[in-house]
C-alpha positions, 0 to 999 in steps of 0.5 A: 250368238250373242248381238255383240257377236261374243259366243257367251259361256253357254253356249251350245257345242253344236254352234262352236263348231267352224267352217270354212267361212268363219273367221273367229278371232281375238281381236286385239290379238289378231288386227295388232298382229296382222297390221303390224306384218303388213305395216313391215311388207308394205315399208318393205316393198316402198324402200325395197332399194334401201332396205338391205343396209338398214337390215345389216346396220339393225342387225349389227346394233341389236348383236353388239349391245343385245347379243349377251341378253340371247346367251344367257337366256338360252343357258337358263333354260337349258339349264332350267329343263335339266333340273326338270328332266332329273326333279320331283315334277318328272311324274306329273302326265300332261292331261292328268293321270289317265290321259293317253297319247293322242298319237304313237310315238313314231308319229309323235317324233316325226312331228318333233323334227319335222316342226324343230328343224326340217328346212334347217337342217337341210340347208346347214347340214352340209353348209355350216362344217365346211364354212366353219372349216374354211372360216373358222374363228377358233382355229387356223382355217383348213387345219385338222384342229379347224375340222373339230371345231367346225363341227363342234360349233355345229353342234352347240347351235343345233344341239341342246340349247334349241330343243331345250328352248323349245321344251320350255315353251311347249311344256309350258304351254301344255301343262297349263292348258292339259292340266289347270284347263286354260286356253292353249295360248302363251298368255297361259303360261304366265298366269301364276305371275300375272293372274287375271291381268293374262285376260288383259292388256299384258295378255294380249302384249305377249300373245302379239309378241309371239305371234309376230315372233312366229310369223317371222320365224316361220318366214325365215326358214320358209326363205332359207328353204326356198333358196335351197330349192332354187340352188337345186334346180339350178343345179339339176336344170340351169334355171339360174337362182334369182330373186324372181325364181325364189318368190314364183317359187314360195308362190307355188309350194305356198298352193301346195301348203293349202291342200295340208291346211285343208287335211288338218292336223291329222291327215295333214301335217302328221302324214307329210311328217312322216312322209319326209323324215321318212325320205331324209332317213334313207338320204341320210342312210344312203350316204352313211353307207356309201360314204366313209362309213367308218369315219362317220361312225368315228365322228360321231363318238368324237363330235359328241364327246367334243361337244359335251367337254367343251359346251360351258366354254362354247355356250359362254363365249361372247367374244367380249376379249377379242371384240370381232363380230363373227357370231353376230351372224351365227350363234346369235342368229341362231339363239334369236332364231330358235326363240323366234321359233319356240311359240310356234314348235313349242305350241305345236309340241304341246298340242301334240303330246297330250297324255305325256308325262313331264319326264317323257316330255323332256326325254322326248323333246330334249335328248332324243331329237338332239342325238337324231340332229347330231347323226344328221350333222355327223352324216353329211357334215363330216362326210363333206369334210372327208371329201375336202380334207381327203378326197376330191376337195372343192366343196368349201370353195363353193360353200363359201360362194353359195351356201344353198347349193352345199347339200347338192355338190355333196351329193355329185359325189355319190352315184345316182347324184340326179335321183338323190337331189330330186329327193332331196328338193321333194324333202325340202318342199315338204317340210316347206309345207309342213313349216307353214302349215304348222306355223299358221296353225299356231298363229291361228291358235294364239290370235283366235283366243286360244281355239285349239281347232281354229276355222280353216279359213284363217289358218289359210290367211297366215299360211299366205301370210308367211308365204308373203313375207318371206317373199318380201324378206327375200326381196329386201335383202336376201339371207341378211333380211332373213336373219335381221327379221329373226334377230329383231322379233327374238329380243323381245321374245327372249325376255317372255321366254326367261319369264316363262322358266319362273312361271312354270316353276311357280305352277309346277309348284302348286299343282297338287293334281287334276282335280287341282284348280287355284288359277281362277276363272275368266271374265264372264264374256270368256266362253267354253268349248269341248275339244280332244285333248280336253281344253274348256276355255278360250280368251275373248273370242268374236266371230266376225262372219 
């Protein structure tokens, strides 16, 4: 190691390798990023009892005058990764023609849930119908014609747009660090555009603004998740749903968390994957046949065929002739949400699909997880519909009263009501820990300068990270501070991720194969490091112990 404390480019693999007490980090990246987090906790925590309607006045500006900006973004890349999906790149293999798949495709697709949505879906599966239904903006509420379009507004904000956001990113990310041999970092993909400047001031810009983007994403869902959990045990055990439950509560899966950090990648985040898809499967399958199996199985060619007919009408409306504000809180939300998630799941996904071909990549990050999420949804949201529309009833009433305790009263429903929902809440703190421990993991790799293998010890400092500042969002403002922190981290994303569509096209363009290398060479203080999947360079990395 050098004086300066830079890991020079000839240096020993021997020496690479990380530890527990080695923190290695890009610092403009990592102390931008960390203070800027810190800077919101603490102003956060200082003005605790006004921070809510600040959340609820930002909120609403960046919806009004930015709302238009989310929806046209997310149509461009969906429609970008359809003319992927259908091109002449379709054969090209992230890693090269004899990479091979680092994991199987069961494992690989348990990982693409559990990273894309898990908590999400959870917590809106049954919540966002029956809202819908009874609140519904394009038709008289608690009507059969409320009912279709409740779930087809479903659909649109869980459906192609999301996943189409987070292929962007992911084959991005994956075909410029698989295939030209740069750093698995979001400055990467921006290369063909800015060339040597990505080692630079714009560089770092971007890698910060994806890296706050994440965080606040990641803390988001790990806030909806934990009032969920919390709504659970009030409704098994009574312990009431407080703020202070809430935070105890993120304190403690957060410990749980470390133990997948400490495991990694392989023996951590894949087995917990598999463990929870597994569980939600056989919740899913529980209900499905113990439901109204036929109604379901209707719903579902019904739901779909609503929602391709009328994606262009619902994925365009922007409320401009009835100037309301419902969307302010959900498809604009949503749109922001999922921007602010893609450098996490979309990092997260290239690093997992090494050996892929780019055709594959789309079929199995764009329409395999959308018709799995649109099963979900049909399971539990029409299922919860039957219910009010034909049964029992009263879910809506306590949906619109409490949006985390939807999935339950669902499940009283059904025999078994006390087995079913301590799986659930077991499901729900899995894909807790999974969350984090992906999220951190990406961070870790953007802020260490694109180092595949980051040390453990500052994977474990934004895993706590998240953890805090879904606490203080929750403190702050509830479910309001939630959405406001993704709302204000995703703009700016937004205008990184329609960038990112030119230069991917760009390099797709003038890739002629493996061998291939037309996008330079870093500075001299840049360093290589061996790793699998073969990754030979990283930004300016320092090892500060």
């Amino acid at each position: 190691m050098e004086e300066s404390g830079e890991i020079s480019r000839t240096t020993p693999e021997s020496q690479l390798e990380e530890g527990w007490f080695h923190l290695d980090v890009h610092p403009p990246v990592f102390f931008f990023s960390a203070g800027f987090i810190l800077f919101f906790v603490i102003i956060t925590l200082v003005f605790q009892e006004h921070m809510e309607a600040v959340f609820q006045q930002v909120q609403a500006s960046i919806s009004d005058y930015a709302g238009w900006l989310f929806i046209w973004t997310v149509n461009i890349v969906l429609i970008f990764i359809l003319v992927l999906l259908g091109g002449r790149f379709g054969n090209i293999r992230l890693g090269g023609p004899d990479a091979q798949p680092e994991f199987s495709t069961l494992a690989w697709f348990s990982m693409l849930f559990s990273a894309g949505m898990g908590i999400g879906l959870l917590f809106y599966g049954v919540a966002e119908p029956m809202f819908h239904y009874a609140a519904n903006p394009l038709a008289q509420p608690g009507t059969l014609d409320s009912a279709r379009w409740a779930m087809d507004i479903t659909f649109l904000h869980w459906g192609l747009h999301p996943w189409a956001i987070y292929s962007l990113v992911g084959l991005s990310l994956g075909f410029f660090a698989f295939n030209k041999g740069l750093p698995l970092s979001i400055r990467t993909a921006f290369y063909p555009l800015f060339g040597e400047r990505i080692y630079g001031w714009i560089g770092n810009v971007i890698d910060i603004l994806a890296t706050v983007a994440t965080l606040f994403g990641v803390a988001t869902s790990l806030g909806l998740g934990v009032q969920q959990i919390n709504a659970g045990l009030d409704h098994l055990l009574g312990i009431g749903q407080t703020v202070t439950i809430q935070v105890l509560l993120i304190a403690s899966i957060t410990l749980v968390a470390t133990w997948s950090v400490v495991k990694g990648l392989d023996k951590g985040i894949r087995r917990l994957s598999e463990i929870n898809i597994s569980i939600a499967a056989l919740l899913a399958l529980f209900v499905l046949l113990l439901g109204p199996t036929l109604f379901i199985m209707n719903a579902l060619l019904e739901n779909i065929g609503y929602y391709v007919q009328y994606l262009p009408l619902l994925s365009t409306w922007n409320e401009t002739y009835e100037r309301t504000e419902w969307q302010h809180g959900w498809t604009i939300f949503y749109w922001s949400w999922w921007i602010a998630w893609s450098p996490f799941v979309g990092m997260f996904i290239a690093r997992v699909s090494h050996g892929r071909t780019i055709r594959e990549f789309i079929l199995g990050v764009l329409l395999v997880p959308t018709f799995f999420t649109f099963l979900w949804i049909t399971i539990f949201g029409n299922t919860a519909l039957f219910i009010e529309m034909f049964g029992a009833g009263g879910i809506s009433v306590l949906v619109q009263e409490n949006i985390p305790v939807s999935l339950f009263v669902l499940l009283e429903h059904f025999p078994l009501a006390l087995i079913t929902s301590t799986l659930t809440i077991f499901v729900i703190i899995t894909f807790f820990v999974t969350s984090s421990d992906s999220g951190s993991m990406v961070i870790d790799i953007i802020t260490s300068g694109g180092n595949p293998n980051p040390p453990v010890l500052s994977r474990l400092f934004w895993a706590i990270m998240e953890g805090v500042v879904a606490a203080v969002l929750l403190l702050g403002g509830g479910l309001v501070a939630l959405q406001t922190a993704t709302i204000i981290t995703g703009l700016p994303f937004a205008i990184v991720i329609l960038g990112m569509c030119l230069s991917l096209y760009r390099g797709l363009s003038e890739y002629s194969g493996p061998q291939e290398f037309t996008l330079g060479e870093p500075p001299a203080t840049e360093f290589r490091i061996k790793t699998k999947p073969p990754l030979d360079k990283t930004f300016g990395r320092r090892r500060l112990w």
